[in-house]
N, C-alpha and C positions, 0 to 999 in steps of 0.2 A: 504493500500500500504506500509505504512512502517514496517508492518510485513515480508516483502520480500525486505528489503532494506539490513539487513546481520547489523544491529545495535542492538539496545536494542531489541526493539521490536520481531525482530529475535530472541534475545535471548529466552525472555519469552515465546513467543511460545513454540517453543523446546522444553524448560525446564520444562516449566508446563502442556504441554500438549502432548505433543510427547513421549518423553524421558520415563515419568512415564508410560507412557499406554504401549507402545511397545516393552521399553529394563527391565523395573522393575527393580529389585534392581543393576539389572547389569549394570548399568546407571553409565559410569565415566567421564572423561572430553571429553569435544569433539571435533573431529579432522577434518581431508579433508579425511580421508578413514579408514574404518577396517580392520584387521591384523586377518587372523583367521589362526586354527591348526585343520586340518581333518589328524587325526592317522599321525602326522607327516609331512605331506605335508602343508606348510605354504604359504598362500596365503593374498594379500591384497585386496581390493575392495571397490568401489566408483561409486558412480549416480549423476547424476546432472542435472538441466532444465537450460537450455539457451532460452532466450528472449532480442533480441534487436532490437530497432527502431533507424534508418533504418538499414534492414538485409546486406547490404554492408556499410565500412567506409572505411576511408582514413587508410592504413595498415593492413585492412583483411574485414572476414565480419563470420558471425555466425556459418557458415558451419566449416571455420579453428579454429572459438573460441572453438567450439563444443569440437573439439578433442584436442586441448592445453587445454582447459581446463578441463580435465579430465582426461589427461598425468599430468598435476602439482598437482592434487590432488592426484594423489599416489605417485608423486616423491615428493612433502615435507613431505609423512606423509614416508619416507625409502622405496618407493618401486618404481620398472621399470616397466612401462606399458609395457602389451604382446598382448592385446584383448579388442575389447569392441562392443558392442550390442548398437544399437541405435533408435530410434523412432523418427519421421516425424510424427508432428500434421502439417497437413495442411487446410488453407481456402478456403472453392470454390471459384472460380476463380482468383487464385493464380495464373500468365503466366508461363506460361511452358518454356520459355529460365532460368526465375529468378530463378524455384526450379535444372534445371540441372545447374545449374551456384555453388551453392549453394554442390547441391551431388558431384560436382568436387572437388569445393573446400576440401570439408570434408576428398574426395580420397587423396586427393593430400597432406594435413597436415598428413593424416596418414602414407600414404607412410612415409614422411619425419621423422614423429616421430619414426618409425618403429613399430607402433601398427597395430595389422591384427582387421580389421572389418568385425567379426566374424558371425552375422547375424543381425538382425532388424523388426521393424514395419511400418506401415503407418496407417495413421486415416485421416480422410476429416472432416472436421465441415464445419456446414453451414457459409454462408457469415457474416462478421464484429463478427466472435467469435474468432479465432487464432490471429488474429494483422499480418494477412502474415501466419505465421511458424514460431512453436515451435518447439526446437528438444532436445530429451531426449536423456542422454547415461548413459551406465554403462561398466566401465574399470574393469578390472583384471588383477593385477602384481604379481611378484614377487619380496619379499624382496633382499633387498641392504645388503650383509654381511655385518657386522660390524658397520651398523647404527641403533641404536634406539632412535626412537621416545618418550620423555616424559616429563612433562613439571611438573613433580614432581621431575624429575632430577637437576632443575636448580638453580642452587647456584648464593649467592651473588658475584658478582665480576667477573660472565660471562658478556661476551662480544656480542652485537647485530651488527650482519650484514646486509647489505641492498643493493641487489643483484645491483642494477641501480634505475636511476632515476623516480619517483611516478609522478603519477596523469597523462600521455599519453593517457590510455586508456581512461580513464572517461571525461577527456577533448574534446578529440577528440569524444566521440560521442554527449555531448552535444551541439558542434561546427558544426555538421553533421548531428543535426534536422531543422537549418538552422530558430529556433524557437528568437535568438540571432544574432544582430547586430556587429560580433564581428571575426575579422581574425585572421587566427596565421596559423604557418606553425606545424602543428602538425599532428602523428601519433601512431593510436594502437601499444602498445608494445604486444601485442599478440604472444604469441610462445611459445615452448616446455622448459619449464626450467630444464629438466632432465641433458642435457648434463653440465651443469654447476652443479648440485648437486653428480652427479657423480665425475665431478673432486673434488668438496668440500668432499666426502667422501672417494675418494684415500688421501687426504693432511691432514683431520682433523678426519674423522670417529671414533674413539673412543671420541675424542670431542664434537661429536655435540650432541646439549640436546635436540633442538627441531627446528623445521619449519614450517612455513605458507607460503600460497601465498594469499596474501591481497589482496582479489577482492572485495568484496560489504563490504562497511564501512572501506576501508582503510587499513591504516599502522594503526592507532590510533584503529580502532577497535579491531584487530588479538593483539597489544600490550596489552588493554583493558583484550582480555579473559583471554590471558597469566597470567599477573599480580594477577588476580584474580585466575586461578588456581592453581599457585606454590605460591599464598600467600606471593608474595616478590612485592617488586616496580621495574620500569622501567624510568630510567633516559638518556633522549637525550639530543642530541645536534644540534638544529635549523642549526646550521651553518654546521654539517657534513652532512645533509639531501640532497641526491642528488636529482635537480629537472631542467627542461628547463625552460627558464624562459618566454616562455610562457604560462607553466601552472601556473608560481606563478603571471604572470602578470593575468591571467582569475581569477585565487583565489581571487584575488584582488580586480577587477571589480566585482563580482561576490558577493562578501563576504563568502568565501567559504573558509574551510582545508586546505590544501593539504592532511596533514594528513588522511581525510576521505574520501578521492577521489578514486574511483577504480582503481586494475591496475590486466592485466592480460598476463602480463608476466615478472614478477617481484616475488621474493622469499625474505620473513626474515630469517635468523637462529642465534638461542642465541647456544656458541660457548665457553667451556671453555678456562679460558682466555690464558692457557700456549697453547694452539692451533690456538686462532686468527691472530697473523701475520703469520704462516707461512698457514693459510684454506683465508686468505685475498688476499694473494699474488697469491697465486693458483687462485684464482678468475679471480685478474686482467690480467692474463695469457693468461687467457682462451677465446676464441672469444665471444662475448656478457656479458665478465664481467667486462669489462674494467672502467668501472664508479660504481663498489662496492666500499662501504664503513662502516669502522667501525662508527656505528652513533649513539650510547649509551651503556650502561651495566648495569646489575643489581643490584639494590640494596636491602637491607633491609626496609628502608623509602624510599617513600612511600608505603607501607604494601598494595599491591592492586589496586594500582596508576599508572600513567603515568602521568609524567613531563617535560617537555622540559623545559630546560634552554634556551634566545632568544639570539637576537645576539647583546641585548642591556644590556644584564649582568643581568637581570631578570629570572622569570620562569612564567610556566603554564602550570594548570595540565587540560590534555588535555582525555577527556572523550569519550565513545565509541560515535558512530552516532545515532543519535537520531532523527527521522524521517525520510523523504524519499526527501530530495534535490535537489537529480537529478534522469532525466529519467532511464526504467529500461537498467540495460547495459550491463548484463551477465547474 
């Protein structure tokens, strides 16, 4: 399980066994989507599996995760979702209001995000083998003039943004297995983060060096690869980290991140730094960016690290996820 947890594990995977066998030497850092060039026509492209217990929560449910989350993987990696293709693994005897509840939803985020669902599959397993419904997708955009993506771009003394407040989503579904004795008024931040990287690449686009949407393994994980691929260090600030608090109160009880908590509708971008206040402000502008913030910048030390500094004048260097903590949630 902690091979699909989006930490270490994940990583290894990938790297030693995916990555080599299928891309070969054309094997380079890895991102939320491919950017390809057919004789000039440039295109981006991203799939993904969605698996969550239980298929609705409080703020959405797996049919709108589907399609947000497959709109953010092309819009952090510079591109606008236009289309996407989708697959329905279903369980026998799965009730037939849950799955049209579900294909509504899916309609209805799409609408909203304005991506056309362009055609699809359906599959049946036998009983207790799906967990409910699995549903696959795959997006294709088009790039964002004037943004690119790379994370060999990124200099010392860029600046990290952090679209809104961590840990909504993963809270909330762990709060919604009803496996814990424990309340809070909480809600998936589930949503389309395009329209806000769009204003971010009208205010800052030749600025930005790079982007994630920290789902499985966090802020601390996505900070993790980064560090490691540009070869520089990553230094926060505990006290800039936007969070509700009661996800820092569940962290708490819990003994758990924040840091490593899913979120899936929340965006990072490292941002050089003569562009940070005026791609920040733009932010807080913009409806749903109103709680970004500037919440570290890079350094040279730690070479490959992530550090927060606490709110007691301390640090710690905070590692990617390592194991599988919480239920699956994306």
């Amino acid at each position: 399980m902690a091979h699909g947890a989006g930490g270490k594990a994940s990583r290894r995977l990938v790297e030693g066994l995916f990555a080599p066998l299928l891309f070969g030497a054309a094997s380079g850092p890895l991102g939320d989507a491919a950017h390809l060039d057919f004789d000039g026509t440039k295109i981006a492209i991203t799939t993904d599996s969605f698996v969550v217990k239980p298929l609705a929560f409080p703020g959405g449910s797996i049919g709108e995760l589907a399609v947000n989350g497959t709109v953010n993987d092309l819009a952090v990696s510079g591109a606008r979702a236009e289309a996407m293709v989708v697959t329905y693994v279903l369980e026998a005897g799965l009730p037939t209001p849950v799955l049209e509840a579900e294909v509504r939803a899916m309609g209805n985020a799409a609408r909203k995000a304005g991506v056309i669902i362009a055609g699809g599959d359906t599959k049946v397993v036998e009983h207790g083998k799906a967990d409910s419904m699995y549903i696959t997708t795959t997006g294709i955009g088009r790039p964002i003039p004037g943004v690119n993506i790379d994370p060999k771009s990124v200099r010392p003394g860029d600046k990290i943004i952090l679209s809104g407040p961590i840990g909504d989503h993963g809270i909330t579904i762990l709060l919604a297995r009803g496996e814990l004795d424990l309340e809070a008024d909480l809600r998936s931040d589930t949503r389309s983060v395009l329209p806000l990287v769009e204003v971010l690449a009208k205010a800052a686009g030749p600025g930005i060096r790079w982007m994630r949407d920290p789902t499985r393994g966090g802020v601390a994980t996505s900070l993790n690869e980064l560090a490691r691929d540009c070869r520089l260090g990553i230094v926060l600030s505990e006290e800039q980290l936007p969070m509700h608090d009661a996800v820092r109160g569940a962290c708490e009880l819990l003994g758990l991140d924040p840091l490593h908590i899913a979120n899936e509708g929340q965006f990072l971008t490292v941002v050089a730094p003569e562009y940070a206040e005026s791609a920040l402000n733009a932010l807080n502008l913009a409806p749903g960016g109103e709680e970004a913030k500037i919440i570290g910048e890079v350094r040279e030390p730690p070479a490959g690290a992530v550090l927060v500094k606490t709110l007691y004048g301390g640090s710690r260097i905070v590692d990617m996820l390592v194991g599988d903590p919480l239920p699956r949630i994306c």
